[in-house]
C-alpha beads as a LAMMPS data file, in Angstrom:
LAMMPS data file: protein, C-alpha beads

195 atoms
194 bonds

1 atom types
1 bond types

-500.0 500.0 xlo xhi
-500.0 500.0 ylo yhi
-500.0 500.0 zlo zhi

Masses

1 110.0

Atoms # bond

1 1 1 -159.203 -237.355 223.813
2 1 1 -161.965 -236.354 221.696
3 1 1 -163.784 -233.111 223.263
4 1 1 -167.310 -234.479 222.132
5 1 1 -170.721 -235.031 224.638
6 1 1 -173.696 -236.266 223.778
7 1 1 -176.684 -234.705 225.450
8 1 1 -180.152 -236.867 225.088
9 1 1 -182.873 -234.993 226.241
10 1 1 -183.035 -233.552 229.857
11 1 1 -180.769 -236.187 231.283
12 1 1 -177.491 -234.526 230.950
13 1 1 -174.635 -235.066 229.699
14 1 1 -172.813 -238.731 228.670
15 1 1 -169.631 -239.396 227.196
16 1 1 -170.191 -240.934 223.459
17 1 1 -173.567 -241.626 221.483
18 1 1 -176.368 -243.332 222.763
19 1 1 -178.507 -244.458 219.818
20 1 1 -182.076 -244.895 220.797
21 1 1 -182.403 -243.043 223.543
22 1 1 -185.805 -242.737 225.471
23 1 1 -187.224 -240.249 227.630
24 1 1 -189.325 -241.005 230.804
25 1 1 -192.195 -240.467 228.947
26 1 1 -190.907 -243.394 226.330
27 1 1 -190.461 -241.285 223.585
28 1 1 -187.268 -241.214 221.145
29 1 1 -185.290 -238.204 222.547
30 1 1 -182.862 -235.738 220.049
31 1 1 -179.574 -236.144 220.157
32 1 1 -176.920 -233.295 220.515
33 1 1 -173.132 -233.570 219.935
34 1 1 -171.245 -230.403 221.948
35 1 1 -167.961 -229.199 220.238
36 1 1 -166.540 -228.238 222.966
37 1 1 -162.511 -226.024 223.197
38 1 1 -159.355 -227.896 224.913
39 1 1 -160.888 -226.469 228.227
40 1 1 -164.551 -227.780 227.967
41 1 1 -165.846 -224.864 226.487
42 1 1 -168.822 -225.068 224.416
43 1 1 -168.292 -223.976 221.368
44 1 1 -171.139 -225.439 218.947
45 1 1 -174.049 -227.876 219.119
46 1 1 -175.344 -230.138 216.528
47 1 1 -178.516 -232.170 216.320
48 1 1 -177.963 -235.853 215.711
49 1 1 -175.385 -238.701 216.638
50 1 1 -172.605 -238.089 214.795
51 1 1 -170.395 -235.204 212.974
52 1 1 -170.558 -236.965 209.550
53 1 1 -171.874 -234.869 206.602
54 1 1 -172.693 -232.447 209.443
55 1 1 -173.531 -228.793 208.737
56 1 1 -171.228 -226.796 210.121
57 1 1 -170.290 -223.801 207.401
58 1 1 -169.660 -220.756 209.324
59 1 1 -169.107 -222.403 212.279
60 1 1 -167.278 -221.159 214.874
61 1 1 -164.820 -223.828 216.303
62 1 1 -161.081 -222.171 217.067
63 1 1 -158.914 -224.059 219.459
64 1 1 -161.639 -226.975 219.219
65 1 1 -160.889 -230.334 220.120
66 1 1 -161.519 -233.179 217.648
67 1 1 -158.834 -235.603 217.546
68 1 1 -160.006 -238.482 216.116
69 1 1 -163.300 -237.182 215.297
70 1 1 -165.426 -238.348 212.067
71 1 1 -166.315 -235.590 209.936
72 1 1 -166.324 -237.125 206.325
73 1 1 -168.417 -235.097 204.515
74 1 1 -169.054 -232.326 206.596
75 1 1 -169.417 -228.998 205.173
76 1 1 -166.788 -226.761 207.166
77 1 1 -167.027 -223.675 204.235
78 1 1 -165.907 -220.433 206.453
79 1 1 -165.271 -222.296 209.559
80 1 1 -163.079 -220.593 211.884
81 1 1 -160.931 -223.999 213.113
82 1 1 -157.541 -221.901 213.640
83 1 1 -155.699 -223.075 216.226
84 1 1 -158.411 -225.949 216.496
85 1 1 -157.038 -230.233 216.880
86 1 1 -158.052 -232.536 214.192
87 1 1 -155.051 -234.557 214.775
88 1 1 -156.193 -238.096 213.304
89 1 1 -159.199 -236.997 212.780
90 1 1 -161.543 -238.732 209.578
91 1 1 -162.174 -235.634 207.367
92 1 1 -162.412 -237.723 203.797
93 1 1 -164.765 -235.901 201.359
94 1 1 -165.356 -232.831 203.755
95 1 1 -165.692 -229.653 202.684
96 1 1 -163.042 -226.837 204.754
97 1 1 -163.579 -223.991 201.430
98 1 1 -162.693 -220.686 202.481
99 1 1 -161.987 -222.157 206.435
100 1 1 -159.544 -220.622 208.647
101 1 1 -157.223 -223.729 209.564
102 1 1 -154.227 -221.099 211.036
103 1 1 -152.011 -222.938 212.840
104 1 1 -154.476 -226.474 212.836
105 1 1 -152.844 -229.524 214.251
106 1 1 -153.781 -231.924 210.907
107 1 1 -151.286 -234.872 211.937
108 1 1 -151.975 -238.460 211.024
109 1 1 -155.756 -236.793 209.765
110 1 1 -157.481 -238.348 206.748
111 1 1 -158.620 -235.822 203.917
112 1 1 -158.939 -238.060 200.949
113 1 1 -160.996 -235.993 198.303
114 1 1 -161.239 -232.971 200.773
115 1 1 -161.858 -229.774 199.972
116 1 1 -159.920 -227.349 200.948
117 1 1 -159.376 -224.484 198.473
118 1 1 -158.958 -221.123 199.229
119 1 1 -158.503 -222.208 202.721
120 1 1 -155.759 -220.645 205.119
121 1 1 -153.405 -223.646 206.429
122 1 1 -150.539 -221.160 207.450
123 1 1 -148.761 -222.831 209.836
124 1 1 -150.790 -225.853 210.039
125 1 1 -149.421 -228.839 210.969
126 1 1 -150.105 -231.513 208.596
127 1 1 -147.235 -234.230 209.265
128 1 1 -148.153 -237.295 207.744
129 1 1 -151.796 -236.209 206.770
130 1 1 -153.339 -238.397 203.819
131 1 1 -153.933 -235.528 201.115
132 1 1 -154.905 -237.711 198.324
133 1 1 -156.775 -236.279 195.940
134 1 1 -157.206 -233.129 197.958
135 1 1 -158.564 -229.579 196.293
136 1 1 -155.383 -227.272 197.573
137 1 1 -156.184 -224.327 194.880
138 1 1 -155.519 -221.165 196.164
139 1 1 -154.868 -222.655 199.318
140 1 1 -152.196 -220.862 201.794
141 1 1 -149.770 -223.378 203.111
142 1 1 -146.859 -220.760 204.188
143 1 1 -144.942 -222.306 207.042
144 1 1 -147.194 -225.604 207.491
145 1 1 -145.332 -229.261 208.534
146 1 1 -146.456 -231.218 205.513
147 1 1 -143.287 -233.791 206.298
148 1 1 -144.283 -237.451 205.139
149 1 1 -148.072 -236.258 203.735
150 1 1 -148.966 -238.526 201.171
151 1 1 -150.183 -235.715 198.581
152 1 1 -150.685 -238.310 195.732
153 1 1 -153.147 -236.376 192.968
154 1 1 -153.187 -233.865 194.896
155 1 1 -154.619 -230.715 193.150
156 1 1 -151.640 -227.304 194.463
157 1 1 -152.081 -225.289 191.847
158 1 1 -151.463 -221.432 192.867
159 1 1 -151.292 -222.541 196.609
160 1 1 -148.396 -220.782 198.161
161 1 1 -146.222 -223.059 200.038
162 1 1 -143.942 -220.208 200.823
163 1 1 -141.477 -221.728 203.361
164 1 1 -143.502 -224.979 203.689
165 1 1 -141.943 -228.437 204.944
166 1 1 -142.691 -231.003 202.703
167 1 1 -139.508 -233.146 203.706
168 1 1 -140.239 -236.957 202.699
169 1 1 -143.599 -236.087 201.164
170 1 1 -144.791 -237.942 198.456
171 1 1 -146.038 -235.275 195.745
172 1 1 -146.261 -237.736 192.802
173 1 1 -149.345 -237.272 190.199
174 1 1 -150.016 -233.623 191.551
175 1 1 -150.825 -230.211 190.396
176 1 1 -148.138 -227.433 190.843
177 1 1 -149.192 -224.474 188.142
178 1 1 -148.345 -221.367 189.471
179 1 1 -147.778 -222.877 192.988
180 1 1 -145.240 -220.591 194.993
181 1 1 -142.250 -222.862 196.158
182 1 1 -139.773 -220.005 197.605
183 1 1 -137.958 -221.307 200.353
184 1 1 -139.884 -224.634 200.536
185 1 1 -137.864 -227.741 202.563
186 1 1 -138.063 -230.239 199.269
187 1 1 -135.440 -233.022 200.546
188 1 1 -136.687 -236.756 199.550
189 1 1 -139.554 -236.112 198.132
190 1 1 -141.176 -238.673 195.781
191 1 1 -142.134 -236.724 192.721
192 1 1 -142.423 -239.841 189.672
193 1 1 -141.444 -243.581 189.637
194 1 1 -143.149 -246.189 190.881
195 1 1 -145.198 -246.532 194.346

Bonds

1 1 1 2
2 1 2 3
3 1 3 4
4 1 4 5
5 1 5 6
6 1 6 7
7 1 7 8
8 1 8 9
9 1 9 10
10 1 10 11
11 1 11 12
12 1 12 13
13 1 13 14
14 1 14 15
15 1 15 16
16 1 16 17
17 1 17 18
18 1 18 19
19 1 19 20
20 1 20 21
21 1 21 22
22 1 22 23
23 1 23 24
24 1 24 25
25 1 25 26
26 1 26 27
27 1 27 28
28 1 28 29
29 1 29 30
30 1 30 31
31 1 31 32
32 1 32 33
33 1 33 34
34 1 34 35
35 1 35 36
36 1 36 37
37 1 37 38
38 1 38 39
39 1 39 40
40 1 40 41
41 1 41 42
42 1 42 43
43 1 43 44
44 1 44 45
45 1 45 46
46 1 46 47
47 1 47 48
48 1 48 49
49 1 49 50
50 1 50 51
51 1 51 52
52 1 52 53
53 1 53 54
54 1 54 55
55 1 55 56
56 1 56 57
57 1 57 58
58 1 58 59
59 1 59 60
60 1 60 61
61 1 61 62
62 1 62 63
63 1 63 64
64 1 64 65
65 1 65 66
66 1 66 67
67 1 67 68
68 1 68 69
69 1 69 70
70 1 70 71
71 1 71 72
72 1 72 73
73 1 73 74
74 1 74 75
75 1 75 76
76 1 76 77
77 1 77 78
78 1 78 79
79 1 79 80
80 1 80 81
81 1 81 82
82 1 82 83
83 1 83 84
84 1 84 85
85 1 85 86
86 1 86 87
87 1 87 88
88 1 88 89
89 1 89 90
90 1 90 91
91 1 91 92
92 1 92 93
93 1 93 94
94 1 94 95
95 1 95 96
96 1 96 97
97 1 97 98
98 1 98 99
99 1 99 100
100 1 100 101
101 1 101 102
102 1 102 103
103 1 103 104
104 1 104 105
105 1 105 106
106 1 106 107
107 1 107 108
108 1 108 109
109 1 109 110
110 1 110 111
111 1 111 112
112 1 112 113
113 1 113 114
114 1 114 115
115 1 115 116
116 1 116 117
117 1 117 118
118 1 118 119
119 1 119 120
120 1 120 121
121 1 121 122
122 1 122 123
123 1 123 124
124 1 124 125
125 1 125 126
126 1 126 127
127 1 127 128
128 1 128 129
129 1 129 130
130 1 130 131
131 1 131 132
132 1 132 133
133 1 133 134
134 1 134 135
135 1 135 136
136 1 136 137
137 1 137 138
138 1 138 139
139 1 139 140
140 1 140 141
141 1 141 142
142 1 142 143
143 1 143 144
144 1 144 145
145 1 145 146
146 1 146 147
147 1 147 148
148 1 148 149
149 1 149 150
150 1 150 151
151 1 151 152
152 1 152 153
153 1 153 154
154 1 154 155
155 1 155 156
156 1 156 157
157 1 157 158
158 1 158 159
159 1 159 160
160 1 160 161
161 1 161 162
162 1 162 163
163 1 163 164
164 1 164 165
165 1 165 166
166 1 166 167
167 1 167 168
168 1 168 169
169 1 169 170
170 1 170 171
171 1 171 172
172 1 172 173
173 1 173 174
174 1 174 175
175 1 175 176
176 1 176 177
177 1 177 178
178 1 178 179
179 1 179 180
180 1 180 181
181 1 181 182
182 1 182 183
183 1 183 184
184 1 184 185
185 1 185 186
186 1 186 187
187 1 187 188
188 1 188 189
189 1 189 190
190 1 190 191
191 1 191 192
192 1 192 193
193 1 193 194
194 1 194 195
């Protein structure tokens, strides 16, 4: 369940987005979408209908709730997400720089073309996460479930995977220079060969 409301104007809150929304008065009311923790905590408010390309550096959103939300292109730099769900969430082209992501729950999410260096993923779990063409540099991935990720062109280098799980994972076309691999769970990987 996605922890999102949508508050138009003074009429409280509704589930979803209502585009359009009027006022008594007839006039075109603001949007807000409350980020709210797994209890219904408010943790952040944006302006507008949706959480695409939303600005949300800084932010902070531990133990938030948004499974299954869309966030492609969002600017997350700095967030504090640890502990926070994503699981299935659309994060393509969104920007998690420098974010806490400590022990995330990534699963099934979609981070094509993300950007994620220097972020802290220890402990994340990131089971079968689409990391295509993701920026990982720098990136801590120490103890995070990256079993069946599809990290095709992916970009590792000096992320420390110490200890990671990247059982099944397919880690063809990617960068590992300088990458620290001690004690990482390599079994059937794809690392070459055809798709």
């Amino acid at each position: 369940m996605l922890a999102l409301m949508c508050r138009n104007g003074d009429d409280g809150e509704t589930p979803g987005h209502e585009r359009g929304a009027w006022d008594k008065q007839g006039e075109e009311t603001v949007s807000k979408i409350e980020i709210r923790d797994k209890k219904g905590i408010v943790l952040h408010t944006v302006e507008g209908e949706s959480l695409r390309n939303a600005d949300l550096r800084g932010a902070n959103l531990k133990g938030a709730n948004l499974e299954g939300a869309d966030l492609r292109g969002a600017s997350l730099r700095r967030a504090d997400l640890g502990g926070a769900s994503l699981r299935g969430a659309d994060l393509r082209t969104a920007n998690f720089a420098g974010a806490n992501l400590i022990e995330a729950d990534l699963g099934l999410a979609k981070l094509r073309g993300a950007n994620l260096e220097v972020a802290d993923l220890m402990g994340a779990n990131l089971w079968g996460a689409d990391l295509r063409e993701v920026n990982l540099r720098d990136a801590d991935l120490r103890v995070a479930d990256l079993r069946g990720a599809v990290l095709l062109g992916a970009d590792l280098e000096q992320a420390d995977l110490e200890g990671a799980n990247l059982i099944g994972a397919d880690m063809r076309e990617l960068d590992l220079r300088w990458a620290n691999l001690k004690g990482t769970l390599l079994e059937g990987l794809r690392l070459g060969g055809e798709a």
